[in-house]
NUKEMI-977263 format. One record per residue (C-alpha): x, y, z. Coordinates in Angstrom, 2 decimals. Layout:
! NUKEMI-977263
<pt px="X" py="Y" pz="Z"/>
...
END
This chain:
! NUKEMI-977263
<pt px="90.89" py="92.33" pz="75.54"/>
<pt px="91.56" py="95.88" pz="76.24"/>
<pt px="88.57" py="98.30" pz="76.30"/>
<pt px="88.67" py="102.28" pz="76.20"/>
<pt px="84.80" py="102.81" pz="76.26"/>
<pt px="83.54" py="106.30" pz="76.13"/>
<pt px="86.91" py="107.40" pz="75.54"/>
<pt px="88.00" py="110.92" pz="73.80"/>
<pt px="90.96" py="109.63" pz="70.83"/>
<pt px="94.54" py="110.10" pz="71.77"/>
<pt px="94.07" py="111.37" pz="74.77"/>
<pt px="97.78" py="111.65" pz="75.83"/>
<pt px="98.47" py="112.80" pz="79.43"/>
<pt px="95.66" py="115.17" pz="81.51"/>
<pt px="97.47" py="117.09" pz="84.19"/>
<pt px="96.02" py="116.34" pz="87.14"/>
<pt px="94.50" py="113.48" pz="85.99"/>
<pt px="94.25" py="110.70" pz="87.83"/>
<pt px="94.06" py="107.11" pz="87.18"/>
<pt px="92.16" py="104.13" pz="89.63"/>
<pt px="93.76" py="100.73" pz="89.05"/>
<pt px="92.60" py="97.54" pz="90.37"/>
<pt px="93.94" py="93.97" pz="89.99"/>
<pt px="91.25" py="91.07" pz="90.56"/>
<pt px="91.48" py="87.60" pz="90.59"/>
<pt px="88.83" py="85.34" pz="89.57"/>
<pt px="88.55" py="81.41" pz="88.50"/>
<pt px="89.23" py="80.94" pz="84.76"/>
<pt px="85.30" py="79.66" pz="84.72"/>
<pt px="84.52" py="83.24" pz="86.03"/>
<pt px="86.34" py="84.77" pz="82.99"/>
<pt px="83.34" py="85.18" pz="80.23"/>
<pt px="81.13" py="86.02" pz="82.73"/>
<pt px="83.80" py="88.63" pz="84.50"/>
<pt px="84.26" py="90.36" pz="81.14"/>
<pt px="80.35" py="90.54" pz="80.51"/>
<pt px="80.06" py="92.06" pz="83.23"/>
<pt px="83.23" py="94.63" pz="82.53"/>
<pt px="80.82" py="95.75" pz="79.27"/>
<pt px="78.27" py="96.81" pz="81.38"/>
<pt px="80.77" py="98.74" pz="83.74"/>
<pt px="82.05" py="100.33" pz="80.52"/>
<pt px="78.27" py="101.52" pz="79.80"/>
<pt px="77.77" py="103.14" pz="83.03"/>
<pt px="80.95" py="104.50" pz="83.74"/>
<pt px="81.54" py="105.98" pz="80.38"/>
<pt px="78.78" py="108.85" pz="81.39"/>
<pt px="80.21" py="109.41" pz="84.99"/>
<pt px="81.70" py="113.31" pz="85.15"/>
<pt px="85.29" py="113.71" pz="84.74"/>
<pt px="85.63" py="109.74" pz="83.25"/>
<pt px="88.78" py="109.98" pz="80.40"/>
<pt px="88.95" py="106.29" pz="79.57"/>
<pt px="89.47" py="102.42" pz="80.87"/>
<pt px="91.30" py="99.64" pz="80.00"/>
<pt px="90.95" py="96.12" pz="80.60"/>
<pt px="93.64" py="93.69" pz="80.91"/>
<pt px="93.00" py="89.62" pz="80.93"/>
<pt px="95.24" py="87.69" pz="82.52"/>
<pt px="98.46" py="86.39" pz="81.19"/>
<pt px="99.56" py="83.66" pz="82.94"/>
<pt px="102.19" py="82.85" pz="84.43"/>
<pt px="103.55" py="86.42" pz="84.58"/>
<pt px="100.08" py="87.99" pz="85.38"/>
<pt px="97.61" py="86.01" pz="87.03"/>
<pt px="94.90" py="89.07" pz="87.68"/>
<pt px="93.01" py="90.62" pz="85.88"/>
<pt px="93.96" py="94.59" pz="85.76"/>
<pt px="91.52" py="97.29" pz="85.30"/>
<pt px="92.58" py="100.77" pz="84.71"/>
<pt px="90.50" py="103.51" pz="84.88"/>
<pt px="91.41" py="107.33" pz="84.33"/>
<pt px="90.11" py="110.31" pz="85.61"/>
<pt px="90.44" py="114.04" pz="84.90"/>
<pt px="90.98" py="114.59" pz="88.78"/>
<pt px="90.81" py="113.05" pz="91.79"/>
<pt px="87.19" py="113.87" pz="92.69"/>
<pt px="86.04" py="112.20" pz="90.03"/>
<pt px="88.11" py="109.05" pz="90.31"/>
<pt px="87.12" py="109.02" pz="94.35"/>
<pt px="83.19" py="109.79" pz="93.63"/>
<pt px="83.61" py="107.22" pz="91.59"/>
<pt px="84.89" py="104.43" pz="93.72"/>
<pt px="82.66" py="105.56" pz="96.54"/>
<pt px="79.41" py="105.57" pz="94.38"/>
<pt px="76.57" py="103.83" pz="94.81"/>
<pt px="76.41" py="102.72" pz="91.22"/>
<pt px="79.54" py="101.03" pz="91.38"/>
<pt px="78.81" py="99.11" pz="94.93"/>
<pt px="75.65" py="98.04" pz="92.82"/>
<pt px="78.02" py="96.69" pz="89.74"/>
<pt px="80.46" py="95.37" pz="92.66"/>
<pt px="77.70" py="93.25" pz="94.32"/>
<pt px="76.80" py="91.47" pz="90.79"/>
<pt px="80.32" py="90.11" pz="90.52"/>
<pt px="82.28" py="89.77" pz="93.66"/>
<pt px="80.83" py="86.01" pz="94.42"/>
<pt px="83.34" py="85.32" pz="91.52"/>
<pt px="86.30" py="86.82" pz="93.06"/>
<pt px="89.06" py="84.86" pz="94.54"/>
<pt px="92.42" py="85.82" pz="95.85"/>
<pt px="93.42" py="89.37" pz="96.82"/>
<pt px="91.18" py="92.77" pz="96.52"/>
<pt px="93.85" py="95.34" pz="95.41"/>
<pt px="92.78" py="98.80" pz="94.57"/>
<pt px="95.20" py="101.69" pz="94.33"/>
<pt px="94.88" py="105.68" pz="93.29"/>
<pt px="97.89" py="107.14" pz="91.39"/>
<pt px="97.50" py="110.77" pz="90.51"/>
<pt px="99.69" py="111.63" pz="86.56"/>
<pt px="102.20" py="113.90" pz="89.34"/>
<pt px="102.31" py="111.68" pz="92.01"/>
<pt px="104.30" py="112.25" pz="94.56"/>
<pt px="107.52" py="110.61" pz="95.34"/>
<pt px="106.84" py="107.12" pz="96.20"/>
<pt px="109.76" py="107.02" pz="99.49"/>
<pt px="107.53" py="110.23" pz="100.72"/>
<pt px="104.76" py="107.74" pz="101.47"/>
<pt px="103.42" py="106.30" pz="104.65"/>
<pt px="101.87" py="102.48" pz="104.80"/>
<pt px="100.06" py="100.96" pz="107.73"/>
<pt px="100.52" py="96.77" pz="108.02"/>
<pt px="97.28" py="96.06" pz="109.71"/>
<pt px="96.65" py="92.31" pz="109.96"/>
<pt px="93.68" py="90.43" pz="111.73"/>
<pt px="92.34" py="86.89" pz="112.24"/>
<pt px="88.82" py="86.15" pz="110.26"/>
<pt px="86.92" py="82.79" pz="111.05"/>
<pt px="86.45" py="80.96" pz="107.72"/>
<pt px="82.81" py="81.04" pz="107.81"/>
<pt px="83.08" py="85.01" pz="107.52"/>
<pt px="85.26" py="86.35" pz="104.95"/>
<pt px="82.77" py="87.38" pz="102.84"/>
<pt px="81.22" py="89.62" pz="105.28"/>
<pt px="84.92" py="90.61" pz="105.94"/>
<pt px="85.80" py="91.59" pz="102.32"/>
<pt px="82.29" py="93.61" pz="102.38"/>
<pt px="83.59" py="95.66" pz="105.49"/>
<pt px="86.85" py="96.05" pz="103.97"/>
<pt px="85.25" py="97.89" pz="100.40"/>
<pt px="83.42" py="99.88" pz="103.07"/>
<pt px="86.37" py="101.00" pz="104.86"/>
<pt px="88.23" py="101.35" pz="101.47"/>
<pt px="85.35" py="103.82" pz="99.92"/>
<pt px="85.54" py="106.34" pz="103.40"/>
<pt px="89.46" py="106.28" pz="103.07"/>
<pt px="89.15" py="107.57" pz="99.31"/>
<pt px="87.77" py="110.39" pz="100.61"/>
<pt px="90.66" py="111.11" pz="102.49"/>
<pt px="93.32" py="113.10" pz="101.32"/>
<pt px="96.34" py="111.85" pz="99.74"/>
<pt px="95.05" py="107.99" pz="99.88"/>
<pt px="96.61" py="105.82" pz="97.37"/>
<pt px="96.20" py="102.31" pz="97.66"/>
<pt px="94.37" py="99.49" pz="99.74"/>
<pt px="95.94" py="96.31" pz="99.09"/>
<pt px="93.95" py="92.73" pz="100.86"/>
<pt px="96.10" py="89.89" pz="101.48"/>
<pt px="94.79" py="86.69" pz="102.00"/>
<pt px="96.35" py="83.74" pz="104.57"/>
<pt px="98.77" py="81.34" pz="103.58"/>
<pt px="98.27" py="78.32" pz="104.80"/>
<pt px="101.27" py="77.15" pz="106.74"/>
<pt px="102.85" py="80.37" pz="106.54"/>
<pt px="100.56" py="83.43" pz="106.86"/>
<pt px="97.50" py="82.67" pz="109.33"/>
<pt px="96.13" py="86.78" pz="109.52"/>
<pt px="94.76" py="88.72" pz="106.69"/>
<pt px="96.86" py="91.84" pz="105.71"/>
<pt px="95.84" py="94.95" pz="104.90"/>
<pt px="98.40" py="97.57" pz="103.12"/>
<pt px="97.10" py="100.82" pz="103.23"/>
<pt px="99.12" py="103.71" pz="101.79"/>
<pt px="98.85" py="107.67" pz="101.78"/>
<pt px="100.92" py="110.09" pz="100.26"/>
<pt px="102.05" py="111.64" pz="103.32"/>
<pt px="102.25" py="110.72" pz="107.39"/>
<pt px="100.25" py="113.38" pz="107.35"/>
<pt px="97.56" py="112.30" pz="105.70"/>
<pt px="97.93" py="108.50" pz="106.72"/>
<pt px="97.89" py="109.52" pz="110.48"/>
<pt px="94.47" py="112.13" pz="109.48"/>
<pt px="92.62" py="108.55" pz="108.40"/>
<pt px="93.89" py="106.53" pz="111.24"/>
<pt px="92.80" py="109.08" pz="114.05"/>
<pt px="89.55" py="109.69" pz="112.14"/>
<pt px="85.88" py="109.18" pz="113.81"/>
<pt px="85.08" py="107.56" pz="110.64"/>
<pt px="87.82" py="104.91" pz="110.59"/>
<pt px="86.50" py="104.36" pz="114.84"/>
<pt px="82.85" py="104.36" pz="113.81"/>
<pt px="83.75" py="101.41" pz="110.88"/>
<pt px="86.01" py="99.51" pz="113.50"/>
<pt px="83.19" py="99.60" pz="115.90"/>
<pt px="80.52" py="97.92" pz="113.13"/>
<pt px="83.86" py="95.20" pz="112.16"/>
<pt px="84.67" py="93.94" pz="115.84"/>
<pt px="84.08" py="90.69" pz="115.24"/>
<pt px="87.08" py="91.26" pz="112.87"/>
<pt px="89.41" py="92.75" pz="115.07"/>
<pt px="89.29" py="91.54" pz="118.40"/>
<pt px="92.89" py="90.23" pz="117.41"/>
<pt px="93.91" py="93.48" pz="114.82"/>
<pt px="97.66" py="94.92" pz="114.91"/>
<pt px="98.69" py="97.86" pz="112.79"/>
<pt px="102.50" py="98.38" pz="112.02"/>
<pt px="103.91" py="101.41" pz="110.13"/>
<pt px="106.25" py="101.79" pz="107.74"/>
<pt px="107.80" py="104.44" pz="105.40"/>
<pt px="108.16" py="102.63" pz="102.29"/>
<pt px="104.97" py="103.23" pz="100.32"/>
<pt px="103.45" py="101.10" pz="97.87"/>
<pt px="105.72" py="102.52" pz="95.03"/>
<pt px="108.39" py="99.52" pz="94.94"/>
<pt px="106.32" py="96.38" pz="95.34"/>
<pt px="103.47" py="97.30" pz="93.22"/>
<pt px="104.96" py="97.93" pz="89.99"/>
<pt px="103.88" py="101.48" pz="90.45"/>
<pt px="105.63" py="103.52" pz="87.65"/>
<pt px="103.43" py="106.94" pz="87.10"/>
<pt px="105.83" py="107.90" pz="90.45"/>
<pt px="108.71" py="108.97" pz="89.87"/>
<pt px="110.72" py="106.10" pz="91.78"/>
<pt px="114.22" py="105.91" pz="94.01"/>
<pt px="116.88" py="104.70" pz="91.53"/>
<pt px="115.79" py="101.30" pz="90.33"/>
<pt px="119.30" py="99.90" pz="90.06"/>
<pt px="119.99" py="100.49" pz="93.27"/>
<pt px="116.32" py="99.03" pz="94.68"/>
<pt px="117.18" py="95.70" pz="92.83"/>
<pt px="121.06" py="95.82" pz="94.38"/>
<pt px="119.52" py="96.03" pz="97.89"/>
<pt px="116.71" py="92.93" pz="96.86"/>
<pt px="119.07" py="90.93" pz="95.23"/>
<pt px="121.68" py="91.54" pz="98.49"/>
<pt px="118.15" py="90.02" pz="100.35"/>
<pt px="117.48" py="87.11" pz="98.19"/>
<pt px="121.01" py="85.54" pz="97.36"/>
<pt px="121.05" py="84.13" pz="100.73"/>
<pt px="117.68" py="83.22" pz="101.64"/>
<pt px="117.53" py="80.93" pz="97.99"/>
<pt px="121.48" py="79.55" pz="98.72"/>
<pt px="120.96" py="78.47" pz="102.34"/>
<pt px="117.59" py="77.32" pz="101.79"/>
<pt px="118.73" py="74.99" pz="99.06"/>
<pt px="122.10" py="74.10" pz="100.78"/>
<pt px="120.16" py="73.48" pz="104.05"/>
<pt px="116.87" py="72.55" pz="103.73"/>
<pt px="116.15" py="71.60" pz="99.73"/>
<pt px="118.66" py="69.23" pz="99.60"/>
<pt px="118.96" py="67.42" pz="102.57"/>
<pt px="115.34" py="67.44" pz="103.85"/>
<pt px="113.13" py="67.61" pz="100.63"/>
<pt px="115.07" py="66.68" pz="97.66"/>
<pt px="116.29" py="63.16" pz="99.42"/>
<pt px="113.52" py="62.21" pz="100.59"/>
<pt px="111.78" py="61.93" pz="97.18"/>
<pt px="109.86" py="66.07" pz="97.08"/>
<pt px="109.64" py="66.31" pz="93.53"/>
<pt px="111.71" py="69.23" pz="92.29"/>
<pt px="108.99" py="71.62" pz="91.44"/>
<pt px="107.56" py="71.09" pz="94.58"/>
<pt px="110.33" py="72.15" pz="96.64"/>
<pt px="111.53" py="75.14" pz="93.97"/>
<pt px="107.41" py="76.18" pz="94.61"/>
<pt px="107.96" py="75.68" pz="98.58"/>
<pt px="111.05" py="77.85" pz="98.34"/>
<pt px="109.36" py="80.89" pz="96.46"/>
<pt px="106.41" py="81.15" pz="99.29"/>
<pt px="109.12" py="81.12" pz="102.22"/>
<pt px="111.44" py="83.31" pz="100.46"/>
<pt px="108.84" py="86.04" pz="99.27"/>
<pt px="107.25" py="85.92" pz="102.55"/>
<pt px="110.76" py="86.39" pz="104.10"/>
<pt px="111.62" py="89.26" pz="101.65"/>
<pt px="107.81" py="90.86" pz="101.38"/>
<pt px="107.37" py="91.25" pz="105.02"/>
<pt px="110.78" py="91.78" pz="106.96"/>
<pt px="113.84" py="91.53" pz="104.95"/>
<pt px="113.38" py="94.17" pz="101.94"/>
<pt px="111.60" py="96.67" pz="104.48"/>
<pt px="114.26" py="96.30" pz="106.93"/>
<pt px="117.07" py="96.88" pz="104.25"/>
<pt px="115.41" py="99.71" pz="102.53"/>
<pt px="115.61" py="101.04" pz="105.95"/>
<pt px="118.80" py="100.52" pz="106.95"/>
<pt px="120.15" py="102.03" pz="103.69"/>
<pt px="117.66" py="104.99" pz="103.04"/>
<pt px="120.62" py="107.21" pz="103.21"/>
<pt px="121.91" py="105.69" pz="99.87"/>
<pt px="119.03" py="104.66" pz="98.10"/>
<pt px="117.45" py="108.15" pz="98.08"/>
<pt px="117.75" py="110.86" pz="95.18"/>
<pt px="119.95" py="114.03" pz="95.05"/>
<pt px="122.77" py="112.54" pz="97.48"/>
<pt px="126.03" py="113.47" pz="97.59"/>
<pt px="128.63" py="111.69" pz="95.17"/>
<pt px="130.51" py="110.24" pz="97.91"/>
<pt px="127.51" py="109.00" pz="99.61"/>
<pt px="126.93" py="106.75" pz="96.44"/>
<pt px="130.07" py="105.57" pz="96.29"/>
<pt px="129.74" py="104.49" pz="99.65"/>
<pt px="127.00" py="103.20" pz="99.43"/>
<pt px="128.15" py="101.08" pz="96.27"/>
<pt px="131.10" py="99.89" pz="98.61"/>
<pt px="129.52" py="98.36" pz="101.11"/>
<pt px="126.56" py="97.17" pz="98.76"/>
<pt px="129.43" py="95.35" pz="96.78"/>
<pt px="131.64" py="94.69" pz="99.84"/>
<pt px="128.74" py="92.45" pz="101.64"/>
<pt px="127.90" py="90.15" pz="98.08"/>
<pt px="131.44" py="89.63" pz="98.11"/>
<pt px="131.29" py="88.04" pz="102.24"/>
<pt px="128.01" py="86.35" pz="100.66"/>
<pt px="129.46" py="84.56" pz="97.55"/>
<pt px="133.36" py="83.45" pz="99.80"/>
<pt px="131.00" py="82.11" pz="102.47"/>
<pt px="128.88" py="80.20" pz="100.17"/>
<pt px="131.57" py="79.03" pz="98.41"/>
<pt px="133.21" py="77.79" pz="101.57"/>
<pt px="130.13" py="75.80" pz="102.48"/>
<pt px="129.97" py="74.28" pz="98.89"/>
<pt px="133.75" py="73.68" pz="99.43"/>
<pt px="133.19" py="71.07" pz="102.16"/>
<pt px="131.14" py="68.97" pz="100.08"/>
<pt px="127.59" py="66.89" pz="101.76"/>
<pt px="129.02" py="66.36" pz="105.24"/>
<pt px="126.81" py="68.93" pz="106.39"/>
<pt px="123.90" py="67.26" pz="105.67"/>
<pt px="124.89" py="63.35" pz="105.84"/>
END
C-alpha cells in the first residue's frame, strides 16, 4: 500500500523541501483499522499549506516490522506546523491505543546537513507499568515543542527490554550542539519536565556526537564513507557473536537442551544491545579521525592498517581458542 494523496505528479526533488518520517508499530489485528485511519490522514493533510505528498509503507516482515510513513514538505515550517498541529494530535488520539513498540519520528531536510555534524542526547528514565500511556502522551508533547526548535531532527522512544534494558530511552538529535544545547537549556523543555516528574525522578541524559544518520537508515544525508562505517561495526560484532557462542551458546545453552533458535534469538538482543549502546559509539569515537571525509591519503591508509591489523589479532585468537578443542567448557 503506498499512498501519495493530494500529491502534484512527478514531483522530483523541492529544494528546501523537507520530508517528516515516522515508523510505527502496531498488532497485525490493528492493521485494517491503522490504514483506515491513514485515508483519513491523507484527506486532511492533503489541504495543509506547503504539503508535497505522503507515502505509506506496510510492513514487510521480517526485514521491516513497522509501518513507515513519509510525509514531504516544501519547507520546514510546514512540515513542523504540521507535526505540532492540533489537527494531527486530534488524528493521533484516534489511533495511538493501537500502537505498540517504539514511537520514532524524525525530520530530514532534501540538504541535510552532514550526519557526523550532529549532536544526540541519551536520556533514559524509569516509568511504572501502570503509566506508560500517560508517558508516551508527555513524550508527543515534548516532541511537538522541540520541532519548533531549530535544527531538530529526530525523536526516537525506546521501550525496556526485559532482562536487559529496564529504562525507557529517548534519542533526541539536532543538527548542531548548537541547537541541541538551545532545546536542552530551554524554559520550555524545564516547564514540560516540571508537568512529567513523576517520569523523571530517576532521568539521566548522556551526549554523544554521532547523530542519528548511521543507525537509522538515514540516506537524504550525505553520510561518512559507508565502507568504512561497516569495517568499524563488523570490527565490533566479530567478537561479541564468536565469544558468545564459544563461551556461553555452547556450553551453557546449547547443552543443556535451548533450542537453537532460541539461543541464536538470545544472542541478537545481547549483541545489539552491546553494539547499539556502547560498543559502535565508542568505536566511532575512537576512530573519528579516519572515518571522516576529506582526510589526508595517509590518514586512510592508516586507518585501513590498523582496521585490518586488529581483525587479523581477532581471527589468530579465535582460531587459537577453536584450536584447543571443548576443554574450555567441559
Amino acid at each position: 500500500m503506498t499512498s501519495t494523496a493530494g500529491a502534484p505528479p512527478a514531483l522530483g526533488q523541492v529544494p528546501g523541501a523537507v520530508s517528516l518520517v515516522v515508523h510505527r508499530r502496531l498488532a497485525e489485528s490493528s492493521y485494517a483499522k491503522y490504514a483506515a485511519w491513514q485515508e483519513k490522514v491523507g484527506a486532511r493533510i492533503s489541504n495543509w499549506p506547503g504539503y508535497l505528498d505522503r507515502q505509506v509503507i506496510p510492513p514487510k516482515p521480517p526485514l521491516q516490522v513497522d509501518w513507515v510513513i513519509v510525509q514531504r514538505f516544501r519547507d520546514v515550517e510546514s512540515a513542523r506546523g504540521w507535526l505540532q498541529s492540533a489537527e494531527r494530535a486530534r488524528l493521533m488520539n484516534e489511533i495511538k491505543g493501537e500502537f505498540v513498540g517504539n514511537d520514532d519520528v524524525h525530520l530530514f531536510t532534501e540538504e541535510a546537513k552532514h550526519p557526523s555534524e550532529a549532536a544526540s542526547v541519551l536520556i533514559s528514565s524509569r516509568v511504572p507499568a501502570d503509566q506508560e500511556e500517560e508517558f508516551l502522551d508527555w513524550q508527543r508533547q515534548i516532541m511537538a515543542a522541540e520541532s519548533r526548535f531549530d535544527g531538530f531532527l529526530g525523536h526516537k522512544i525506546e521501550r525496556p527490554v526485559p532482562g536487559v534494558q529496564d529504562d525507557w530511552v529517548v534519542v533526541l538529535s539536532f543538527d548542531t550542539e548548537e541547537h541541541l544545547n538551545a532545546w536542552i537549556d530551554s524554559p520550555e523543555r524545564r516547564e514540560l519536565l516540571d508537568e512529567g516528574k513523576a517520569y523523571n525522578e530517576q532521568l539521566t541524559l548522556t551526549k554523544a556526537s554521532y547523530g542519528f544518520g548511521f543507525w537509522t537508515g538515514n540516506r537524504t544525508a550525505l553520510p561518512d564513507p559507508i565502507f568504512k562505517s561497516n569495517l568499524l561495526v563488523l570490527l565490533m560484532l566479530y567478537p561479541i557473536v564468536f565469544l558468545w557462542g564459544y563461551f556461553i551458546a555452547d556450553p551453557l545453552l546449547a547443552n543443556h537442551g535451548v533450542p537453537f533458535w532460541l539461543s541464536l534469538f538470545i544472542g541478537n538482543v545481547v549483541s545489539t544491545q552491546l553494539l547499539g549502546w556502547i560498543l559502535v559509539p565508542w568505536a566511532f569515537k575512537l576512530f573519528g579521525w579516519w572515518v571522516k571525509r576529506d582526510r589526508p591519503p595517509r590518514v586512510h591508509f592508516y586507518g585501513y592498517a590498523i582496521v585490518v591489523a586488529l581483525y587479523a589479532v581477532s581471527i589468530a585468537v579465535y582460531a587459537w581458542l577453536i584450536s584447543l578443542g571443548p576443554v574450555w567448557y567441559s
